[in-house]
N, C-alpha and C positions, 0 to 999 in steps of 0.2 A: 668103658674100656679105656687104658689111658695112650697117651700118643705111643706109635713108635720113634723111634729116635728119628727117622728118615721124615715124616710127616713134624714130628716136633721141628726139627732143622729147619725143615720148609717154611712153618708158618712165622718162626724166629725171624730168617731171611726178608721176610715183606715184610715184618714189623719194623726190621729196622730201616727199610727200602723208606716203607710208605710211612708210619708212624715218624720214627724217629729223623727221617732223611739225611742216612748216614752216606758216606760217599761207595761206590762199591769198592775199594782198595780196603775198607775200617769193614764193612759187608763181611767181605773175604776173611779177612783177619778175626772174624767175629765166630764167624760159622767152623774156622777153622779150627778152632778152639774146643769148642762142642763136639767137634768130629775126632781129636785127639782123645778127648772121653770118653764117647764112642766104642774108640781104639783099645781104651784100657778094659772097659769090659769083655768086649769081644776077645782078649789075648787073654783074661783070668776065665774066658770060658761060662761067664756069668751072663745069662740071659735078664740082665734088670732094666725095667722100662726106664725113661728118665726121673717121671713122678714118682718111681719108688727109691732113688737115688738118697742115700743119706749125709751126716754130716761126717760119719766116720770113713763113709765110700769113698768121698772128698778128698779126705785127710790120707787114705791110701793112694788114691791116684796122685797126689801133690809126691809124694814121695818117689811113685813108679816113674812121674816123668820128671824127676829132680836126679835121678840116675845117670840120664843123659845128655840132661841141661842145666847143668850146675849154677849157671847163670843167674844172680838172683833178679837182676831186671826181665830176663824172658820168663822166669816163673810168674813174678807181677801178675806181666802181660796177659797170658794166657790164664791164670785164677782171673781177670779184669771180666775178660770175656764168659766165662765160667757164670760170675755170677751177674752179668747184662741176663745170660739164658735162664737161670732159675726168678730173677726179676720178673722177667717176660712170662715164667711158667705159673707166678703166683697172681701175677694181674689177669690171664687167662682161666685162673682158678682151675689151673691142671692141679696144683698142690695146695696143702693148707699154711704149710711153713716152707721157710729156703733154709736146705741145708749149709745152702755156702755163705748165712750171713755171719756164723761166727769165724769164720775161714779167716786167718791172720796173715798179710801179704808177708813175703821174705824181706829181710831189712835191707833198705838201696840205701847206698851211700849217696852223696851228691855227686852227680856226674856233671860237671861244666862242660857247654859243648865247645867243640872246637873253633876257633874265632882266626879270620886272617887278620894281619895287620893293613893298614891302609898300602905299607911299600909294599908286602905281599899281593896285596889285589892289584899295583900297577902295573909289578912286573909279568904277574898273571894276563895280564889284557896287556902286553906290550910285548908277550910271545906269540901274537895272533896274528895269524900271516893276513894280510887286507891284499894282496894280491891276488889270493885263489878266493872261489866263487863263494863259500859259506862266508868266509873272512868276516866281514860288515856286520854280516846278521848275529856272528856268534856273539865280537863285541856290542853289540846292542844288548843280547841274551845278558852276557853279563854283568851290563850296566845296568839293566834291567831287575836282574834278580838282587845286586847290591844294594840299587838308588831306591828301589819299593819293599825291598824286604820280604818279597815272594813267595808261596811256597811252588814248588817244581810242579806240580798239577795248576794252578793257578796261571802259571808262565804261558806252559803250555796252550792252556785256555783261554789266553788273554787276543780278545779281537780288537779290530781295528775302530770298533765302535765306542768301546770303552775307554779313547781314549781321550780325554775332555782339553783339550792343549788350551781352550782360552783361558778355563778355573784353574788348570795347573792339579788336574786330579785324574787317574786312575780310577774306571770301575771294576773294583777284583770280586768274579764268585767265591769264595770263599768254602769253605768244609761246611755240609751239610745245604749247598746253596745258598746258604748267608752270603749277602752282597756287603759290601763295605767302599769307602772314598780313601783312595788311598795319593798323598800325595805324590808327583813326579816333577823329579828338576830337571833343568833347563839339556844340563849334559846329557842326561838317560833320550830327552825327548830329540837330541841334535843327535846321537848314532842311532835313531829310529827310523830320523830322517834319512840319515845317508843309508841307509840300511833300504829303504822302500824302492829305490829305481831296480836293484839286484833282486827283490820279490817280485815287481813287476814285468821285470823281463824274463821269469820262468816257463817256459814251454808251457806248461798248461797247469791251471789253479784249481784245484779241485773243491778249496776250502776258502771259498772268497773273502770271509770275515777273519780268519786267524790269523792271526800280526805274523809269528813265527813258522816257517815253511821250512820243509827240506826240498830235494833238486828235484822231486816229482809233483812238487804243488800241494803237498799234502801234509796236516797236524803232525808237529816233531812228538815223539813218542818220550817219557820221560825216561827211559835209556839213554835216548839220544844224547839228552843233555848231561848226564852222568857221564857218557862217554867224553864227552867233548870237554869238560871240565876235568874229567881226569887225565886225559891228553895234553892240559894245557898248564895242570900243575907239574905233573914230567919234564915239561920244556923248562919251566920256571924255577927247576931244584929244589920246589915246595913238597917237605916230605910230611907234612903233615896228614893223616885222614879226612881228607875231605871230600866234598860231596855238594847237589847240589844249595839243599840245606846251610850248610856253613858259612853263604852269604845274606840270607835271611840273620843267622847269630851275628855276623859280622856287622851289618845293618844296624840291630837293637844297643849290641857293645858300645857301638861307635857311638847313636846318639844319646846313652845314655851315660858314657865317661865324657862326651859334652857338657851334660848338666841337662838332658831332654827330660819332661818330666813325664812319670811313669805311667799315668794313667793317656796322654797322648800316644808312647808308646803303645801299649796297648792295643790301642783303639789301631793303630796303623798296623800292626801284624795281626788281630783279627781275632786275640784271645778271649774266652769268654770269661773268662777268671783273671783278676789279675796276679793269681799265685805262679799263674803258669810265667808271665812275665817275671818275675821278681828273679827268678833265676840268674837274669842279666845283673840283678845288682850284687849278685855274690860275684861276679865276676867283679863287675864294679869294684868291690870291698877288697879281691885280693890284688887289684892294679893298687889301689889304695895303701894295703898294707905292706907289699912292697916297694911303695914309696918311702913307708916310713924306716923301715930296714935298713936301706940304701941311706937315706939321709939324715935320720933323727940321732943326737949324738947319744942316747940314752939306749940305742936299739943295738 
């Protein structure tokens, strides 16, 4: 008899849990995808198990939920997930084939993320009140998330233990609990410091290892810091979209229109491909090519 969809989900759920050691936020985003399919049957009224699921059943739901999400990166996404699950359902040998391997993604253009400049990031951390009580900490957070290239769950995450001040390295868990040595200078480590006597004198600590606290002594949740970053580009007349993310790009941009070389890159934001990185050098390529616009008399 073959899975229900609700026992299929399940066993997906700890594959990627335990197998794969995906984080539960990519979990979510995984399982959610499956459940949108789910959705599509249950609304055509079609009792189809998932194993009986075809490549033309596929090709109708891409369309059903392209109705409402015109966006060709969110379709990506969700066919990504689509076929992680029929992956999973042929190494479980629920199926004999994957419908979704001839499944064509919608064509993304290249999306460069959003990047601050260095004067955008000072005057950012130069609208941070250091008189009220968070003040210190936030600017730490976001010398933090600039000078290591962070990701927001990482930040978060980041204890007091991991923090090697003699080697001048960062220990960051990483996606999927991959560790990694991520270097920290000297700036990020001096508003750490002054940052620690205001963590210390918190009423009560609930989370004795985690660098970053709010006023109860407890793990900042990753809204928090989305908030606080978005509060702080309002003050700064940064209308740019930004997010916690955008200091992580802003990181990579910066040492790599330095002249950093890409494969160190890399290895310091945590990617397992170096295609994912490369992105940075298209940014690269267009500071580049309007340099040449601006100044080449033939441009």
């Amino acid at each position: 008899m073959s899975f229900t969809w609700k026992q299929a989900i399940k066993d997906f759920e700890t594959y990627l849990r335990l197998e794969k050691s995906l984080s539960e936020n990519s979990i979510e985003a995984y399982t959610g995808d499956v459940l949108k399919l789910e959705s599509f049957f249950s609304e055509k009224g079609t009792d189809k198990a998932p194993a009986d699921v075809t490549y033309p059943d596929l090709k109708d739901f891409l369309t059903w939920f392209a109705f409402d999400n015109q966006n060709a990166r969110t379709q990506s996404r969700v066919l990504s997930g689509i076929r992680a699950f029929f992956r999973f359902l042929l190494i479980e040998e629920e199926i004999e084939e994957n419908p979704a391997s001839l499944i064509e993604s919608p064509k993304i253009g290249l999306k460069l993320p959003e990047v601050l400049s260095v004067n955008e990031i000072d005057r950012l951390i130069g609208c941070i009140d250091l008189s009220k009580q968070e003040g210190h900490r936030n600017k730490a957070i976001i010398e933090t998330l600039y000078g290591c290239g962070l990701r927001v769950s990482e930040l978060v995450n980041l204890r007091l233990t991991d923090i090697h001040r003699g080697e001048g390295f960062v220990m960051v868990t990483g996606k999927g609990n991959k560790q990694r040595l991520v270097p920290v200078g000297r700036k990020t480590l001096r508003e750490i410091d002054i940052y620690m006597p205001d963590r210390e004198g918190l009423p009560g600590i609930y989370d004795k290892n985690i660098l970053f606290l709010n006023r109860r002594g407890r793990k900042l949740t990753r809204s928090m810091i989305f908030t606080i970053i978005k509060d702080l580009a309002a003050k700064a007349g940064i209308r740019k979209k930004i997010s916690p993310h955008t200091f992580r790009h802003s990181f990579a941009t910066h040492l790599i229109e330095g002249g950093a070389d890409l494969r160190a890159v890399q290895e310091m934001l945590g990617h397992e491909s170096i295609l994912t990185t490369e992105i940075y050098t298209h940014i690269d390529r267009s500071f580049l090519r309007d340099t040449l616009i601006l100044f080449h008399p033939r441009a």
